[in-house]
C-alpha positions in Angstrom: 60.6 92.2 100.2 59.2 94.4 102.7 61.2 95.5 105.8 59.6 94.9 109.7 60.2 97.5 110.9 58.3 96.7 114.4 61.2 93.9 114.3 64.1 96.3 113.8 62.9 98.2 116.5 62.3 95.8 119.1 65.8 94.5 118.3 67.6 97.8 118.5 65.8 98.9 121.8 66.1 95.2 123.3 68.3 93.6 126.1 70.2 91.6 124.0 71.4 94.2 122.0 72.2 96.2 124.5 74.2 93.5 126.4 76.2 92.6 123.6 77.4 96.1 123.2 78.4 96.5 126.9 80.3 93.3 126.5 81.9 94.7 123.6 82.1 98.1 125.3 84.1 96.5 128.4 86.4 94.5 126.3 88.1 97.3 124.3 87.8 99.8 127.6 90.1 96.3 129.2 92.4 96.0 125.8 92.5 99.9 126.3 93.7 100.3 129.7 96.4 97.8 128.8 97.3 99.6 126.1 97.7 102.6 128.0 99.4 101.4 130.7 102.1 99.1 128.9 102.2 101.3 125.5 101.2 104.7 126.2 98.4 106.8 125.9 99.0 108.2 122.3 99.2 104.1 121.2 96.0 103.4 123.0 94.0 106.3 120.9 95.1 105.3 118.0 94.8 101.4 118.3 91.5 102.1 120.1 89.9 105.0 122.0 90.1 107.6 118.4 89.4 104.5 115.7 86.3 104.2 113.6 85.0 101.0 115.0 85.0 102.5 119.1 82.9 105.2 117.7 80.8 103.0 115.9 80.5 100.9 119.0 79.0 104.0 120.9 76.9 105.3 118.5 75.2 102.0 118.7 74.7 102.4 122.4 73.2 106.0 122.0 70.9 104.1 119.2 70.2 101.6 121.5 69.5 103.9 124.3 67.5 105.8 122.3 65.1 102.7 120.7 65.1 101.5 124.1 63.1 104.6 125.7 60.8 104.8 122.3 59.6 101.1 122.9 58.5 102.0 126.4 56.4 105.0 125.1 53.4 106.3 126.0 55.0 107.1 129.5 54.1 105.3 132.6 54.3 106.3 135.9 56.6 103.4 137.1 59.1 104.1 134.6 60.0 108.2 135.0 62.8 106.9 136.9 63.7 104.6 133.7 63.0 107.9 131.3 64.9 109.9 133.6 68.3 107.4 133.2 67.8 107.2 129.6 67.6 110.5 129.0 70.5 111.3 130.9 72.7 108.6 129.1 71.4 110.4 125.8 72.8 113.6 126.7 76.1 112.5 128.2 76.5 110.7 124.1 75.1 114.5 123.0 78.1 116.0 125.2 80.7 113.1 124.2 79.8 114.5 120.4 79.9 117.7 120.8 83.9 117.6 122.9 85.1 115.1 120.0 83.8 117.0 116.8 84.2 120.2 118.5 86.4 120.1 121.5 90.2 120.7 121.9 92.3 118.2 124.2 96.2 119.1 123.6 99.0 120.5 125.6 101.2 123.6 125.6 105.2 123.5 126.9 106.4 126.2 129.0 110.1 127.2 129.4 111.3 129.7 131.7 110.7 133.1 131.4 110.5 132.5 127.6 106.6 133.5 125.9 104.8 130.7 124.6 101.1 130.3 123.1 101.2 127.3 120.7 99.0 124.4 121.9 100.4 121.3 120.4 97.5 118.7 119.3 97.4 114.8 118.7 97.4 114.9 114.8 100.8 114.3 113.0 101.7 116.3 110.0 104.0 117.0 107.9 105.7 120.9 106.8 107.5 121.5 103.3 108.8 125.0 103.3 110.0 126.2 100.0 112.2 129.1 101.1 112.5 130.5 97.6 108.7 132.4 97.8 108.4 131.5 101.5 105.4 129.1 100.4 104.8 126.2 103.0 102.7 123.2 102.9 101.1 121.7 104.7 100.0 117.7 104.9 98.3 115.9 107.5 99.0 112.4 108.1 96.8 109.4 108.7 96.3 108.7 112.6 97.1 105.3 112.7 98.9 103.2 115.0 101.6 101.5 113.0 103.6 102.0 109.6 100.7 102.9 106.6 101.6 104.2 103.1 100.7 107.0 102.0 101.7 107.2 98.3 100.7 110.9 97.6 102.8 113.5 95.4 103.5 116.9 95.1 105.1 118.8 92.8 107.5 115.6 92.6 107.5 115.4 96.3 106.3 111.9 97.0 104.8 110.8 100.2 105.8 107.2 100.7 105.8 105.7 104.3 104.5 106.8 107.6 105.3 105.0 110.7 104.3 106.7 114.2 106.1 104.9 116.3 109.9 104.3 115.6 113.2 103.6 116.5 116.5 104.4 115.1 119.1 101.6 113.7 122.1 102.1 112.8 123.1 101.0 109.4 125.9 101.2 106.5 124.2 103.4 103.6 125.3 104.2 100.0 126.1 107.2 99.1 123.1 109.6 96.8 126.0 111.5 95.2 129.0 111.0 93.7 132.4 112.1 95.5 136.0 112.4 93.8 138.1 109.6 95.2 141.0 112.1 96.7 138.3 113.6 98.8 138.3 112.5 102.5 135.0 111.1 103.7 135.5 107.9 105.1 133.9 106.9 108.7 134.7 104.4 111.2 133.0 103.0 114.3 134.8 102.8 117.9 134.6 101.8 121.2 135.8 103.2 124.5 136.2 101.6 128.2 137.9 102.0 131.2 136.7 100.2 134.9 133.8 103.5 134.8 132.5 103.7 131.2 131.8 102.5 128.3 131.0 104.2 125.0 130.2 103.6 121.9 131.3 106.3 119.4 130.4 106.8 115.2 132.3 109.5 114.0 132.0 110.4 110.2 133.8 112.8 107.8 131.0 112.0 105.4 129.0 115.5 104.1 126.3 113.3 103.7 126.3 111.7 107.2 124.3 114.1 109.2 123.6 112.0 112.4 127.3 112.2 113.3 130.0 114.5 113.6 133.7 114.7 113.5 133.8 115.1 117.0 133.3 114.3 120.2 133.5 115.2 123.8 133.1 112.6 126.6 133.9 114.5 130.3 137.3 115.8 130.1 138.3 114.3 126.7 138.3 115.8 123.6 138.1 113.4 120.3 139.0 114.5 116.8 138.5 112.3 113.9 140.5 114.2 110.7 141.7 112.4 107.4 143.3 109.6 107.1 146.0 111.3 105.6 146.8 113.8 108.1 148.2 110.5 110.2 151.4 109.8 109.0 152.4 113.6 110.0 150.9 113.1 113.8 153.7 110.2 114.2 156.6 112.4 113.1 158.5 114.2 116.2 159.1 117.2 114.4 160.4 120.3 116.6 158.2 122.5 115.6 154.9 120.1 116.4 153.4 121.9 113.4 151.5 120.7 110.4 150.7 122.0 107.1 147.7 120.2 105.4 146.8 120.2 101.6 143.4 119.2 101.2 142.9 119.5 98.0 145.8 117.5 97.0 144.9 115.1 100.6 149.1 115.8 101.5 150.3 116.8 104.8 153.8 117.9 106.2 156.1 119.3 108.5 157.3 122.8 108.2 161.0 121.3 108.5 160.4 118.9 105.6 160.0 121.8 103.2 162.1 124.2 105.2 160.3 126.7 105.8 161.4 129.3 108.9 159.3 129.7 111.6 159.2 133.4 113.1 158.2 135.4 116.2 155.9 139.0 116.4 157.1 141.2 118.9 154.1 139.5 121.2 155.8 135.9 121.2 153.2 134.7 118.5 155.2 132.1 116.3 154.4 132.6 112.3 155.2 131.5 109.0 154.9 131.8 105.4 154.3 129.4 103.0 154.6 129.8 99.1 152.1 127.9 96.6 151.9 128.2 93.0 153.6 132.0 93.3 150.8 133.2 95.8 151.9 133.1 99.5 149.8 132.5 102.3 150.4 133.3 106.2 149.5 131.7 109.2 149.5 132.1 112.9 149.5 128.0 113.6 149.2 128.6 117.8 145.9 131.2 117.4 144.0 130.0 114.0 144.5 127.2 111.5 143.7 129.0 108.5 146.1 131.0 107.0 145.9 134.8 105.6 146.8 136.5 102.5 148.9 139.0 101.5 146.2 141.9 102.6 146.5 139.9 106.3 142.8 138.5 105.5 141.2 135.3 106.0 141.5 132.6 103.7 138.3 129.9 104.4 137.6 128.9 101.0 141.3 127.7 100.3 142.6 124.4 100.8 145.5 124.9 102.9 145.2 124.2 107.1 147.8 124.4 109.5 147.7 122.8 113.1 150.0 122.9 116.2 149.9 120.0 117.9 151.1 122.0 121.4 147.4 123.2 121.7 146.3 120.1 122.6 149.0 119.2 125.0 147.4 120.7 128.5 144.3 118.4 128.5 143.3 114.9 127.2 143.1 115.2 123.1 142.3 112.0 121.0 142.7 112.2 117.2 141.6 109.3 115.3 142.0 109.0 111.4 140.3 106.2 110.8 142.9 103.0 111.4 145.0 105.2 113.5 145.2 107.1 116.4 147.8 109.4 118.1 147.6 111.3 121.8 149.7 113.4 123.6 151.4 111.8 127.1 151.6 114.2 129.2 153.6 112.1 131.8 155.8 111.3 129.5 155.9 114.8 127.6 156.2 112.7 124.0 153.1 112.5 121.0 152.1 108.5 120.5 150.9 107.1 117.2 149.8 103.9 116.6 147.8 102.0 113.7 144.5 99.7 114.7 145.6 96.3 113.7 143.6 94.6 111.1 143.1 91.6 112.2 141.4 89.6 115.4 139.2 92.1 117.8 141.8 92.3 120.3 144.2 93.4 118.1 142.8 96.3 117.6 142.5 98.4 120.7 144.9 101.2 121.8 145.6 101.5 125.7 145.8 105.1 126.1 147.0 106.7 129.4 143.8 108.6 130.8 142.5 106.2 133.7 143.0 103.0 131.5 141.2 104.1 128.8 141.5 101.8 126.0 140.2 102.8 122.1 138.8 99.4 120.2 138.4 100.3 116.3 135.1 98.1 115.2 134.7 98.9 111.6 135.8 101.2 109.1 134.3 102.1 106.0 136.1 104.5 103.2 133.1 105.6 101.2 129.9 104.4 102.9 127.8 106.1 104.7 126.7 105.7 108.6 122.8 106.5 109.4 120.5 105.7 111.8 117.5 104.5 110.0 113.8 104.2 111.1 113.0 101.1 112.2 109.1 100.7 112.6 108.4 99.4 116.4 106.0 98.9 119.3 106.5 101.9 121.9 107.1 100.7 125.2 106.1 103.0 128.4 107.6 102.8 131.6 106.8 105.0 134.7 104.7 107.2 132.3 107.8 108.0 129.8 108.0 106.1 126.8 111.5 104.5 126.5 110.7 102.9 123.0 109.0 104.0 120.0 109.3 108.0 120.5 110.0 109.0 117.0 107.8 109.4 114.2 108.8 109.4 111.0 108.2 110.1 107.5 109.9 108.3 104.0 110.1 110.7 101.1 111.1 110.1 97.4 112.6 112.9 95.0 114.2 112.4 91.8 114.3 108.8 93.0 115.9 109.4 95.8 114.4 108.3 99.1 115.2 110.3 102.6 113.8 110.0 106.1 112.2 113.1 107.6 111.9 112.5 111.6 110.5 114.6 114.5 113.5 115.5 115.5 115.8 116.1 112.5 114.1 118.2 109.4 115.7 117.6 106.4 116.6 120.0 103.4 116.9 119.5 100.2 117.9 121.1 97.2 114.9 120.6 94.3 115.6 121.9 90.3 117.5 125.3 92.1 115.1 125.6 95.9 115.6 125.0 98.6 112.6 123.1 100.2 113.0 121.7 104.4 110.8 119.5 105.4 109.4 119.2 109.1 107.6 116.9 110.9 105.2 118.0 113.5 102.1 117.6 115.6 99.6 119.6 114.4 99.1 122.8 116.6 96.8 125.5 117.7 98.0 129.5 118.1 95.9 130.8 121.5 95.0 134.2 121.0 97.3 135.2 124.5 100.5 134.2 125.6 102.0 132.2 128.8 105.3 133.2 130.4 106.5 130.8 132.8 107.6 132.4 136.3 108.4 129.8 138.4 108.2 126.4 138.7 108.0 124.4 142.1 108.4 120.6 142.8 108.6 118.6 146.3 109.7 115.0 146.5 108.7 112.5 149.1 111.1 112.2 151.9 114.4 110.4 151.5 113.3 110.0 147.3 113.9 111.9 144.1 110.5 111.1 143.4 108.2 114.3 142.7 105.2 114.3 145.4 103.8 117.3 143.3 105.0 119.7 141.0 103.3 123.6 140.3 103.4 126.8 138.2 103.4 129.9 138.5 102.7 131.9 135.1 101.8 135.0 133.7 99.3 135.5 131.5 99.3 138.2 128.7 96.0 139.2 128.0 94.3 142.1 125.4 92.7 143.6 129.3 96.4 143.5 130.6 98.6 140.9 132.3 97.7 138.2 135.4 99.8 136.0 137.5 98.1 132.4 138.1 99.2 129.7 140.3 98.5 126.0 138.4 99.0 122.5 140.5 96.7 119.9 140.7 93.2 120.1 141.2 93.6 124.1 140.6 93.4 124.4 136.7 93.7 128.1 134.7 90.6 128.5 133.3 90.6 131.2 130.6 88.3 132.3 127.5 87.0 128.8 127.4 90.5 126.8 127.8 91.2 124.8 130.8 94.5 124.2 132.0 96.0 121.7 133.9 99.2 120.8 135.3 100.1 117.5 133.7 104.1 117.1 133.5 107.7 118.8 133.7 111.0 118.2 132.2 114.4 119.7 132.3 117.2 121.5 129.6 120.2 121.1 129.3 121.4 123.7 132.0 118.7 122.1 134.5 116.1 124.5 134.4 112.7 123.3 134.8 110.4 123.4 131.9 106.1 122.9 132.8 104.3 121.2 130.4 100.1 121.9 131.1 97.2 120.6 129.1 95.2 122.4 127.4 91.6 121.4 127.3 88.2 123.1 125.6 84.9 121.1 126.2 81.4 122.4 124.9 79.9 119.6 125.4 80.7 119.9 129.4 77.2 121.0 130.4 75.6 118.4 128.6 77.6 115.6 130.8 77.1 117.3 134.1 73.3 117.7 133.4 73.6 114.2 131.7 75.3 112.8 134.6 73.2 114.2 137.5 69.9 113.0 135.6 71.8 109.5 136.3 72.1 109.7 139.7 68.4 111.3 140.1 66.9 108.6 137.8 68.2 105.6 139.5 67.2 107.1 142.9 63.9 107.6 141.2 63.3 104.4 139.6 64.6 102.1 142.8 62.1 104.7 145.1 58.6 103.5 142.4 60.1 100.3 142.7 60.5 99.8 146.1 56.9 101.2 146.8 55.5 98.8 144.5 57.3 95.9 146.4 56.1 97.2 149.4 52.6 97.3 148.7 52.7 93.8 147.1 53.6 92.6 150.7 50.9 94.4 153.0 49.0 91.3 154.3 44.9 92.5 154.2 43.5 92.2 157.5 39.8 92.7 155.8 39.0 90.9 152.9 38.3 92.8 149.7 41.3 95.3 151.2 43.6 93.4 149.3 42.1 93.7 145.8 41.6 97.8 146.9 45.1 97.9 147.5 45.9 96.6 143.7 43.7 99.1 142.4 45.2 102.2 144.2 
């Protein structure tokens, strides 16, 4: 079987070819704008733009290109303007290869006045630190654009799932370890309202429930969830509005049950001993809860708590203990209790006296645990911010246990005696100077809270000494090779602004600019021969024999 190569050639370098892949060229540029627009831009790299078959695509066109130039060879004068395009197109694909195998496109965030020099890149990967020896490793993770298995181990570590784009659901989970059954760690579910707000509110006593704590603020209330078992000493009216807790055997009361005297220090400061198994302990109830020993030092490690109930009594407090709640009323000057009923919905919310505020218990579990579980889905963008889909997260295994490591919360976890944390990351790039954000300035169009444009002003540490720079669109830093651009902002906590720039290295640069300018000069080339030849074809001789003279020049 022998191989035409003449064939191959032709079909390679030929319109048809060609055509087909612009078609196929202009449909995934059309699926990938769409992408980008509805999904985000990460989503559209991976489902397109940074896969295997888009670059297999173009290499075909810079095949095609190429064939298609060698099948017009030796040159001819009518076709320098076609060499001229051709050979333009080929170095634009030389550039394109040089700024994807070579090139750097990520982005670096700037806080205020805090140094910063770590580019952060487009791969995902994933950190086990083993803080025994300090040893960390790292993985990389496949760039895909939905959940993949990974099924690699290490050291007993196994790698299961991978999905990049995730939400959190909330879900009932077993417990990995085994509790004694005195030992409080129940959690229960609740919702709040008034005519304002509502909330919905977890709160967990669980060790092993680390998206939710025991408590809570929402504006000007306070909410404590605390054992079940401390309830039935929050409804007694005691005079003394103090209460002793025994956690280890889960037993609570009232200084007046087991009468014990209550004192006063020369300052006011109300005290009291209490006497357990021949040791006595000594607490302070209205400046600490834990009590002190005989050499007036801190006991933490003990069991024993004490709480005053009158520190809560000057702004709104809410203690829940599962199926019951009590609050102070401070109209009425008196401490409420009341159980959640068991039974039908309604039945089970508290009106409490805090601008109608009512308290709806929604479930209750005594040993199960609440988490919020990755739950693989399609991101969703929306005025460039993605409001679905933004974390990424990994599924481990160990000793058969199986844990979800996300971008946001690392997870630790104690292996045969180390401590290993694991961290999931984008992969990132150390710049050999740092960035120190000065200033950051935003205008908004008039009568919005819409930013017109937003700039930076930074300071740049360098080995030959320190420069101020003024970034904002159309003004990029360029520096040592990186360009930097002003792409987005955000805010902390305490409002401060914080500039987020791309970063951007490109060697192939040249080659598009000289690639793209050949472009422009070949097609004003080629349609100039073109045009001359038309021109010529329509002289009208006015001698005969000119015309066949004319054909020959």
């Amino acid at each position: 079987m022998t191989i035409n190569t003449q064939k191959i050639e032709k079909t390679l370098g030929g319109l048809k070819f060609a055509v087909i892949l612009l078609i196929l060229f202009a449909l995934l540029m059309i699926v990938g704008t769409f992408c980008e627009s509805y999904y985000g831009t990460d989503f559209a790299n991976r489902v397109i733009y940074k896969t295997w078959f888009f670059m297999l695509l173009q290499f075909g066109m810079f095949i095609s290109i190429i064939f298609a130039a060698f099948l017009r060879l030796p040159p001819k004068k009518r076709l320098y303007g076609f060499y001229t395009i051709h050979a333009g197109l080929i170095l634009i694909g030389m550039g394109s290869f040089m700024t994807y195998y070579a090139g750097v496109d990520g982005s670096i965030v700037l806080p205020p006045n805090s140094p910063s020099r770590e580019v952060i890149l487009s791969d995902d990967i994933i950190k086990m630190r083993f803080e025994n020896d300090g040893r960390v490793v790292t993985y990389k993770l496949p760039y895909t654009s939905f959940g993949t298995d990974i099924d690699e181990e290490y050291e007993d570590i196994k790698l299961r799932r991978y999905l990049p784009f995730a939400d959190k659901k909330f879900k009932w989970l077993e417990a990995k370890e085994s509790y004694p059954n005195t030992e409080p760690i129940h959690s229960t579910q609740y919702f709040l309202k008034n005519a304002f707000v509502t909330q919905d509110l977890t709160l967990s006593l669980h060790p092993e429930a680390i998206d939710f704590e025991s408590n809570a603020t929402l504006g000007p209330l306070t909410v404590h969830y605390l054992p079940s078992s401390l309830a039935k000493c929050f409804a007694k009216d005691n005079p003394s509005k103090l209460i002793l807790w025994d956690k280890q055997e889960e037993s609570c009361f009232t200084p007046e049950e087991k009468e014990i005297s209550i004192q006063k220090t020369k300052e006011g400061n109300r005290f009291l001993v209490y006497q357990k198994e021949n040791i006595y302990f000594s607490f302070f109830p209205d400046m600490s809860p834990w009590p002190l020993d005989e050499k007036m030092q801190v006991i933490r490690g003990g069991s024993l708590r004490i709480f005053s109930k009158k520190l809560f009594e000057d702004s709104p407090n809410l203690f829940l203990f599962g199926t019951a709640t009590s609050w102070f009323d401070k109209d009425e000057g008196t401490w409420n209790y009341q159980n959640f009923a068991t039974g039908k919905k309604e039945d089970k919310t508290v009106i409490l006296p805090w601008m109608g505020l009512e308290v709806t218990m929604l479930d209750h579990k005594e040993r199960k645990v609440p988490g919020l579980v990755p739950t693989e889905v399609l991101p969703i963008q929306k005025n460039n911010e993605m409001i679905k889909g933004q974390t990424r997260a990994l599924e481990l295994e160990v000793q058969n246990k199986k844990y979800w490591v996300t971008n946001d919360t690392p997870v630790q976890l104690l292996i045969d005696g180390r401590k290993v944390v694991f961290y999931l990351e984008k992969e990132s790039l150390t710049l050999p100077f740092e960035f120190v954000l000065t200033k950051f300035k935003m205008e908004k169009d008039p009568g919005t809270n819409r930013p017109a444009s937003y700039e930076s002003f930074v300071r740049l540490f360098t080995s030959e000494g320190t420069q101020n720079h003024h970034i904002y669109m159309n003004n990029p830093l360029k520096h040592m090779g990186f360009t930097f651009y002003q792409a987005s902002y955000s805010q902390d906590r305490q409002g401060n602004y914080i500039s987020t720039l791309s970063v951007n290295v490109d060697p192939g640069r040249p080659f598009k600019y000289a690639g793209s300018l050949m472009l422009v000069f070949g097609s004003m080339w080629h349609y100039f021969l073109n045009y001359r030849k038309r021109k010529k074809k329509n002289i009208t001789p006015l001698v005969p024999g000119v015309e066949d003279d004319i054909q020959k020049a």
